[in-house]
Jmol script that loads the backbone (N, CA, C; Angstrom):
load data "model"
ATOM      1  N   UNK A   1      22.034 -15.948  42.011  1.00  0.00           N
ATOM      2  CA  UNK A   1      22.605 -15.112  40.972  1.00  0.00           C
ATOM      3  C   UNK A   1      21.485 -14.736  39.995  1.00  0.00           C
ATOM      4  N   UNK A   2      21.258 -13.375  39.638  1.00  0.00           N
ATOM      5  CA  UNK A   2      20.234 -13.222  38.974  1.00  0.00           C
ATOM      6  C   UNK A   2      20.050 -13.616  37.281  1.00  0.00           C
ATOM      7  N   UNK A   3      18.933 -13.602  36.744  1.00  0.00           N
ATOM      8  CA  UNK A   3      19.323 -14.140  35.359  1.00  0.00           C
ATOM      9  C   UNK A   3      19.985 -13.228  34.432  1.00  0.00           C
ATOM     10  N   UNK A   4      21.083 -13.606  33.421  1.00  0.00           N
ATOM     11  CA  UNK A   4      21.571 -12.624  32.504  1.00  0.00           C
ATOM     12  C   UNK A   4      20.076 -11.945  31.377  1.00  0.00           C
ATOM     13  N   UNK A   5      20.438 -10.698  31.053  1.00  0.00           N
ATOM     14  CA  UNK A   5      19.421 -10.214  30.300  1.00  0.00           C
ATOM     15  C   UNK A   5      19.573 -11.234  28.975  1.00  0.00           C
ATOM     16  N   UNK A   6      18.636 -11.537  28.419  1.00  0.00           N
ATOM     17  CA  UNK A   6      18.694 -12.253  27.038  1.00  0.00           C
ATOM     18  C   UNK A   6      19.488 -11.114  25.905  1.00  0.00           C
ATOM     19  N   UNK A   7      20.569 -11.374  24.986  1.00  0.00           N
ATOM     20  CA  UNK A   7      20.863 -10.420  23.830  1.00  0.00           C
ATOM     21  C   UNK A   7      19.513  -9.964  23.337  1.00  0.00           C
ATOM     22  N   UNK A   8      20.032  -8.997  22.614  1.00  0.00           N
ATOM     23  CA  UNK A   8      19.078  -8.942  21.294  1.00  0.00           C
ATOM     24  C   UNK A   8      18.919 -10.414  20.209  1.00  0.00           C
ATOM     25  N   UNK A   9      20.161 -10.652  19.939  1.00  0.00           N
ATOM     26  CA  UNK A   9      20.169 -11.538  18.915  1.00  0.00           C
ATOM     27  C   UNK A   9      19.214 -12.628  19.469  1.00  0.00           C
ATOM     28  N   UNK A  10      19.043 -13.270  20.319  1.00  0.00           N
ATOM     29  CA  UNK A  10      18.581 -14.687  20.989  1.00  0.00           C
ATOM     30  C   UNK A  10      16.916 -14.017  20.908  1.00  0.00           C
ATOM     31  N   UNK A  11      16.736 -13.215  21.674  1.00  0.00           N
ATOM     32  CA  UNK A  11      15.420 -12.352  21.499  1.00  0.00           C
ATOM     33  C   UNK A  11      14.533 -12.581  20.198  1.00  0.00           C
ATOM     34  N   UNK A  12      15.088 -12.063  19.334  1.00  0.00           N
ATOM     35  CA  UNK A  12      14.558 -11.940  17.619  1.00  0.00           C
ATOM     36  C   UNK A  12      15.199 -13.689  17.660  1.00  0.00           C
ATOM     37  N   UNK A  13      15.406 -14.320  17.763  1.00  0.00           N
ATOM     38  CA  UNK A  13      15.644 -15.436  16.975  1.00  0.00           C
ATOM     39  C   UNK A  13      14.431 -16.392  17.874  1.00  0.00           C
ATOM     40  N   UNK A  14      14.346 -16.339  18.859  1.00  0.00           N
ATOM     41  CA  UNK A  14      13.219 -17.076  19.432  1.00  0.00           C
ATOM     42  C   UNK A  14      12.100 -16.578  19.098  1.00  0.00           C
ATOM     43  N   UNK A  15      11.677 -15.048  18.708  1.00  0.00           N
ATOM     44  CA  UNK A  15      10.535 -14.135  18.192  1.00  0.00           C
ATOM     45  C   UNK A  15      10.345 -15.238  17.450  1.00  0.00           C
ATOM     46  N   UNK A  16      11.373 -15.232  15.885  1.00  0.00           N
ATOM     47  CA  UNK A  16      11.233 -16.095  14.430  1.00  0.00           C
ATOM     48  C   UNK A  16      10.605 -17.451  15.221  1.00  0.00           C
ATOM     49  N   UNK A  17      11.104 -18.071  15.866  1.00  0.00           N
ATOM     50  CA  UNK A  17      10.737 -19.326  15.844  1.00  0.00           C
ATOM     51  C   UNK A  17       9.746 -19.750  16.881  1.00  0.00           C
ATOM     52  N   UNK A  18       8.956 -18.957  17.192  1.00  0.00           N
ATOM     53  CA  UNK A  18       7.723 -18.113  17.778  1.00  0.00           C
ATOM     54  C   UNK A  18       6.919 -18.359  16.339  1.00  0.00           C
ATOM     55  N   UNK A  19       6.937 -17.529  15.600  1.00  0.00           N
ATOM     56  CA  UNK A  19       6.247 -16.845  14.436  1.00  0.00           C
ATOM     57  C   UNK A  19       6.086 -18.279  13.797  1.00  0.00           C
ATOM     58  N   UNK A  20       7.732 -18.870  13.304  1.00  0.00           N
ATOM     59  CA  UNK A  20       7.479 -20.302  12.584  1.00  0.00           C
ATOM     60  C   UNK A  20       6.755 -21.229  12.874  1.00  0.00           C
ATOM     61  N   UNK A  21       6.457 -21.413  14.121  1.00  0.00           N
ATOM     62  CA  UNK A  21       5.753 -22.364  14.609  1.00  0.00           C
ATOM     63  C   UNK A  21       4.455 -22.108  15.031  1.00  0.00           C
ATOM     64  N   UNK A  22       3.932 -20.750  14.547  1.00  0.00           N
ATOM     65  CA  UNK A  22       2.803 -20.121  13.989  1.00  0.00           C
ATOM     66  C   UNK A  22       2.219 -20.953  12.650  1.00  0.00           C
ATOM     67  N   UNK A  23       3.476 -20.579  12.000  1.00  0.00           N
ATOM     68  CA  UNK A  23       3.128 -21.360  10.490  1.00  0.00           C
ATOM     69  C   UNK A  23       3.209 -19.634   9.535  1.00  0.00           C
ATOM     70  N   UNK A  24       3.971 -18.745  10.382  1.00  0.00           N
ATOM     71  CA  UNK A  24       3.986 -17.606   9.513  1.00  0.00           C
ATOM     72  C   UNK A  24       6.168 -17.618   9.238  1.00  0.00           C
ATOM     73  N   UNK A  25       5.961 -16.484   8.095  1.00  0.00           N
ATOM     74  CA  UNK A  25       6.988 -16.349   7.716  1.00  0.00           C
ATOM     75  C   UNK A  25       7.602 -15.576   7.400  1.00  0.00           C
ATOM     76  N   UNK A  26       9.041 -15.193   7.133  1.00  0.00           N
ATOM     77  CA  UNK A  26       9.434 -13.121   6.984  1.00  0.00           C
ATOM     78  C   UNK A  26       9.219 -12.940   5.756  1.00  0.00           C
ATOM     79  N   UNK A  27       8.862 -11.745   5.284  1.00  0.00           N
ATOM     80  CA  UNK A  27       8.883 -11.370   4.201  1.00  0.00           C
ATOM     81  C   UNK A  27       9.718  -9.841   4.469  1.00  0.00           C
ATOM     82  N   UNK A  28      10.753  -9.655   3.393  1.00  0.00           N
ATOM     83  CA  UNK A  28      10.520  -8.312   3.334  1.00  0.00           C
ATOM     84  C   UNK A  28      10.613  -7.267   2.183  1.00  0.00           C
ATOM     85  N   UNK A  29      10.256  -6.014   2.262  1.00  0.00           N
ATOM     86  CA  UNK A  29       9.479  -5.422   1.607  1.00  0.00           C
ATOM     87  C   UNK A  29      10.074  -4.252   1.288  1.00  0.00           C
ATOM     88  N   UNK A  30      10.195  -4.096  -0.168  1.00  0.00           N
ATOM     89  CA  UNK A  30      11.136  -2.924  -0.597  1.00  0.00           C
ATOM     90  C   UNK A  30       9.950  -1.695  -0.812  1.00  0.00           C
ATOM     91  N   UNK A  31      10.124  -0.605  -0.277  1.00  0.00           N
ATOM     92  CA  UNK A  31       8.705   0.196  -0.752  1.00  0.00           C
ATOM     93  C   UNK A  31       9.867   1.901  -1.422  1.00  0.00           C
ATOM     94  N   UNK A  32       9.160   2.497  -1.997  1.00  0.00           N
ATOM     95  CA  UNK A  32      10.051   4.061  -2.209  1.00  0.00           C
ATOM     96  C   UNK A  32      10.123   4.447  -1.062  1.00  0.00           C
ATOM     97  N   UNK A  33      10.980   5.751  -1.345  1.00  0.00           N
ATOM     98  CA  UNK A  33      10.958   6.534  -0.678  1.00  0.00           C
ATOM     99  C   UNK A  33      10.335   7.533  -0.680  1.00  0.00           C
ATOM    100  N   UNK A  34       9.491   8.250  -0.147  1.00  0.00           N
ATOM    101  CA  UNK A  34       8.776   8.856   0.243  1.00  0.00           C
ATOM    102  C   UNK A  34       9.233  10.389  -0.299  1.00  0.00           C
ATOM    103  N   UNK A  35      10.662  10.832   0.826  1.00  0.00           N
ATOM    104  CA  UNK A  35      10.937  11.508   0.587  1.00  0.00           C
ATOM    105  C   UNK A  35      12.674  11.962  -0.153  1.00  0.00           C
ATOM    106  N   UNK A  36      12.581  10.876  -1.376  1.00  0.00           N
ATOM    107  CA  UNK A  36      13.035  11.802  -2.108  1.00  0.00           C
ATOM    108  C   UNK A  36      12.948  12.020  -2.919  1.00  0.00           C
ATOM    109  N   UNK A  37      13.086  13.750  -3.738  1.00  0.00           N
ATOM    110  CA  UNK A  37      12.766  14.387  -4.247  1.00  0.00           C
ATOM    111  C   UNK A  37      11.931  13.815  -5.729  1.00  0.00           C
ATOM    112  N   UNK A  38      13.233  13.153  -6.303  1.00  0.00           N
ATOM    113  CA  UNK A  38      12.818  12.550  -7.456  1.00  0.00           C
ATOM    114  C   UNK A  38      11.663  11.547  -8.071  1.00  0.00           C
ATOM    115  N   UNK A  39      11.821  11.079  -6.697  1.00  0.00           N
ATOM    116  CA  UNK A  39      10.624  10.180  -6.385  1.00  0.00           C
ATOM    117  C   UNK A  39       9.350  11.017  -6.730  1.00  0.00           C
ATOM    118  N   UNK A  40       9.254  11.863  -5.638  1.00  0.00           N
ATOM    119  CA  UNK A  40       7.783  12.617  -5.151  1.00  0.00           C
ATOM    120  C   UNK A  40       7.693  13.397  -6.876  1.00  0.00           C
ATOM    121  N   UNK A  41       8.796  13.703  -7.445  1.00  0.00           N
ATOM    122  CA  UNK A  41       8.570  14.352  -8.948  1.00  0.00           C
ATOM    123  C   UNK A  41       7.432  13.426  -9.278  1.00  0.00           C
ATOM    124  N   UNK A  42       8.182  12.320  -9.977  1.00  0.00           N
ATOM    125  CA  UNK A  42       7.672  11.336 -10.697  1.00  0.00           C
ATOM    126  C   UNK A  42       6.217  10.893  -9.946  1.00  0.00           C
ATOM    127  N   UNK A  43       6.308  10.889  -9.177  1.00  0.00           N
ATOM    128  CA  UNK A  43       4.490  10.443  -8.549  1.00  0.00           C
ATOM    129  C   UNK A  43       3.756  11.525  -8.980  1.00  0.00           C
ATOM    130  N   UNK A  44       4.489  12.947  -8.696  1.00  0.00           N
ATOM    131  CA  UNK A  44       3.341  14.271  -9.007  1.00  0.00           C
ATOM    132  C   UNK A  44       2.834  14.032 -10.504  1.00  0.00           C
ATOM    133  N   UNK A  45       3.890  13.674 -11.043  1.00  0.00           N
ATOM    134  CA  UNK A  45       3.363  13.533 -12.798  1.00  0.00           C
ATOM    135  C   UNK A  45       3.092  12.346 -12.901  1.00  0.00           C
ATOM    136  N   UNK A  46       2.801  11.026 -12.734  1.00  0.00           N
ATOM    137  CA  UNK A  46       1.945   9.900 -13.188  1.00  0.00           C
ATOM    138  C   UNK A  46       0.484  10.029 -11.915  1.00  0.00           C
ATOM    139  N   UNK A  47       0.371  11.814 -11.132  1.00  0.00           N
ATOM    140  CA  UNK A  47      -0.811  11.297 -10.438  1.00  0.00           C
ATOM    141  C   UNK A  47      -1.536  12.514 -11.465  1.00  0.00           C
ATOM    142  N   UNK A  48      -0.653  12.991 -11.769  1.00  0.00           N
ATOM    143  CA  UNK A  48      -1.250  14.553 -12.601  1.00  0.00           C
ATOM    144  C   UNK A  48      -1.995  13.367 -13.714  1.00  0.00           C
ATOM    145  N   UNK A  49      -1.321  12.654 -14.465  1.00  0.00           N
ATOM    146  CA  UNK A  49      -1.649  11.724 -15.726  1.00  0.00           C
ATOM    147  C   UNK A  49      -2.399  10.934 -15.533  1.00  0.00           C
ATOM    148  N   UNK A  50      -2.751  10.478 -14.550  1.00  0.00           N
ATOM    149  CA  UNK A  50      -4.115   8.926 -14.112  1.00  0.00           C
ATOM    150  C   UNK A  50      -5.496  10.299 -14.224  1.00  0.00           C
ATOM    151  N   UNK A  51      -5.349  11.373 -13.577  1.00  0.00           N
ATOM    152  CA  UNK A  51      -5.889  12.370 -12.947  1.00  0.00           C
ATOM    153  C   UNK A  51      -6.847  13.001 -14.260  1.00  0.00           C
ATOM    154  N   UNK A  52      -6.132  13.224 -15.079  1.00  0.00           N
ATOM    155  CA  UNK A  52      -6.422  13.634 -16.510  1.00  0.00           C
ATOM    156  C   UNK A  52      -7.462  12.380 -17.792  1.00  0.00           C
ATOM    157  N   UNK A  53      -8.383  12.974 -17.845  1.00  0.00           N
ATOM    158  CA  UNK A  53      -9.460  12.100 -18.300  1.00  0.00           C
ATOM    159  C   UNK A  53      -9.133  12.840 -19.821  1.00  0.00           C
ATOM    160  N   UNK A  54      -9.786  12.014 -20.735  1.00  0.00           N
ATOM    161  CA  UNK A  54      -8.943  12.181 -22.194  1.00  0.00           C
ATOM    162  C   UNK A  54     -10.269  12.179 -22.400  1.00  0.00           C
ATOM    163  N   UNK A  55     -10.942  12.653 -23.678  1.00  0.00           N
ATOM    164  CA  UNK A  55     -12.464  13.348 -24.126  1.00  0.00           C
ATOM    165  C   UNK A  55     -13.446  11.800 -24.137  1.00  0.00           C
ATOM    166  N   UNK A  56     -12.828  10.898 -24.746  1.00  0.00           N
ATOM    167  CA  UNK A  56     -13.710   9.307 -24.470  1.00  0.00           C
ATOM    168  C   UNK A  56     -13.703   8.934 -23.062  1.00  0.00           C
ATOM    169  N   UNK A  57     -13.087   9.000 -22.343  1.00  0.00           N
ATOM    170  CA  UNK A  57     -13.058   8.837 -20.529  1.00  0.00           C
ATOM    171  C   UNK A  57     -13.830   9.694 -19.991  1.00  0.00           C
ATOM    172  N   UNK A  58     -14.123  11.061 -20.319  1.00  0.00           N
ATOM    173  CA  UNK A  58     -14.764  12.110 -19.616  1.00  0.00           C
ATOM    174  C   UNK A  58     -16.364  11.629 -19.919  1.00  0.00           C
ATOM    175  N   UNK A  59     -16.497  11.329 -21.545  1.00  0.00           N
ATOM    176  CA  UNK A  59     -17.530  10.877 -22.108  1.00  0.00           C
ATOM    177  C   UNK A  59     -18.154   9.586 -21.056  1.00  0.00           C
ATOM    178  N   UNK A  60     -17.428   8.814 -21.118  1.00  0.00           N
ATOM    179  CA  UNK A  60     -17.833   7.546 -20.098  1.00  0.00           C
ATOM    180  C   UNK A  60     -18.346   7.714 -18.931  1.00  0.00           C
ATOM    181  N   UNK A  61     -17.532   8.571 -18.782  1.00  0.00           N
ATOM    182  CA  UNK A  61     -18.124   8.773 -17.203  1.00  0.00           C
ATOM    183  C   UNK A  61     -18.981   9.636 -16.383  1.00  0.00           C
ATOM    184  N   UNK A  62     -19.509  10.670 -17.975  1.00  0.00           N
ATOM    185  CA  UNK A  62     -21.085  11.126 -17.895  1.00  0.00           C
ATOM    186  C   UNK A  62     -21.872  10.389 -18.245  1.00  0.00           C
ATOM    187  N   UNK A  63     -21.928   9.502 -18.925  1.00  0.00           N
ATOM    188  CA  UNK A  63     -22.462   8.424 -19.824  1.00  0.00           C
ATOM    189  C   UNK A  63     -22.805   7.214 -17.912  1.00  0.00           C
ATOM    190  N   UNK A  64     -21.742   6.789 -17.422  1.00  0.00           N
ATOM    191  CA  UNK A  64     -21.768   6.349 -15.885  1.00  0.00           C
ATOM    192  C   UNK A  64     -22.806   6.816 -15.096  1.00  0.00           C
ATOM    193  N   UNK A  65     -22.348   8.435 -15.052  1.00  0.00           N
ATOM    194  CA  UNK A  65     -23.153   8.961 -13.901  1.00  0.00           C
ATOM    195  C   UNK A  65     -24.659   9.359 -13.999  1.00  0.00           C
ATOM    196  N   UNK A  66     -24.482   8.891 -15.559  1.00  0.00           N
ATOM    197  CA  UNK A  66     -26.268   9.209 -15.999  1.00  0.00           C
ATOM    198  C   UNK A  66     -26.781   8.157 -15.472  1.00  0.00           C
ATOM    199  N   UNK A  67     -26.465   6.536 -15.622  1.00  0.00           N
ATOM    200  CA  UNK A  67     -27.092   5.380 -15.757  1.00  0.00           C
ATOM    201  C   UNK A  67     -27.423   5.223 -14.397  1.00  0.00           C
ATOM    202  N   UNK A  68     -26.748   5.892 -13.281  1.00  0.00           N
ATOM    203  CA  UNK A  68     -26.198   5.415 -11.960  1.00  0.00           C
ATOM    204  C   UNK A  68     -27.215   6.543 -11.267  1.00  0.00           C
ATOM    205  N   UNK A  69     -27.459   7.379 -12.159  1.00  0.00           N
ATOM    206  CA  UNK A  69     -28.743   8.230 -11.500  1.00  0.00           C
ATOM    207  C   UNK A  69     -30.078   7.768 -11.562  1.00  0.00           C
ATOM    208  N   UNK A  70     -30.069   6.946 -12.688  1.00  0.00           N
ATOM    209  CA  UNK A  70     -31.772   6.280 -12.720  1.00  0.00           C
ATOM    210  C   UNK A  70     -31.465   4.964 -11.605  1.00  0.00           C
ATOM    211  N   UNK A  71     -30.775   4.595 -11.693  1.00  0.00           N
ATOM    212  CA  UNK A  71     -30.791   3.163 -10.735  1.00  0.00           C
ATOM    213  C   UNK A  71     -30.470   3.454  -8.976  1.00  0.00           C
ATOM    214  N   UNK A  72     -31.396   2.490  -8.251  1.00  0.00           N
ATOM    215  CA  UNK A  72     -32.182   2.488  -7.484  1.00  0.00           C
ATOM    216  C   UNK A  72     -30.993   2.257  -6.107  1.00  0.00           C
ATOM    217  N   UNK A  73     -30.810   2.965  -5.254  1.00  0.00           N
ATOM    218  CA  UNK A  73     -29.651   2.633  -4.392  1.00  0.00           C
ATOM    219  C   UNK A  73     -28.212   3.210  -5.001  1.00  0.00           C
ATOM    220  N   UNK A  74     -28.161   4.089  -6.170  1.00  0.00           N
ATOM    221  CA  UNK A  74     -26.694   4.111  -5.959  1.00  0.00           C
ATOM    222  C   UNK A  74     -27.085   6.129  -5.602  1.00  0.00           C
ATOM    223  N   UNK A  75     -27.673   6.537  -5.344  1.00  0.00           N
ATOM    224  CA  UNK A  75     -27.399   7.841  -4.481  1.00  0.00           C
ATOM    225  C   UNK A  75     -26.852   8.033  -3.123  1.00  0.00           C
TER     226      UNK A  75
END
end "model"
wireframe off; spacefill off
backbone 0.3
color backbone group
């Protein structure tokens, strides 16, 4: 008699205890969504705002790219 296919369920549960006896463990992981709308708003405007250098930041970072031109290896 041939063997029954294993479920799914038995499958993933021997995976886990596979993994456990790795010494690893589940985590899981809430991330956005990508695509929706409101989302992608709000990213466009806090990437527009990181993006935007304010007159002491702009300063710095000519002030940076001067120092970084005399020194030896960073071209």
């Amino acid at each position: 008699m041939p063997a029954q296919p294993s479920s799914s369920r038995a499958r993933i549960a021997r995976h886990r205890a596979t993994q456990r006896s790795r010494g690893l463990r589940p985590v899981v992981l809430w991330l956005p969504n990508l695509n929706d709308p409101d989302y992608r708003t709000r990213l466009a405007e806090e990437c527009r705002q990181l993006a935007a250098l304010t007159a002491a930041e702009e300063a710095l970072a000519e002030d940076f790219a001067q120092l970084t031109a005399r020194a030896d290896g960073w071209r």
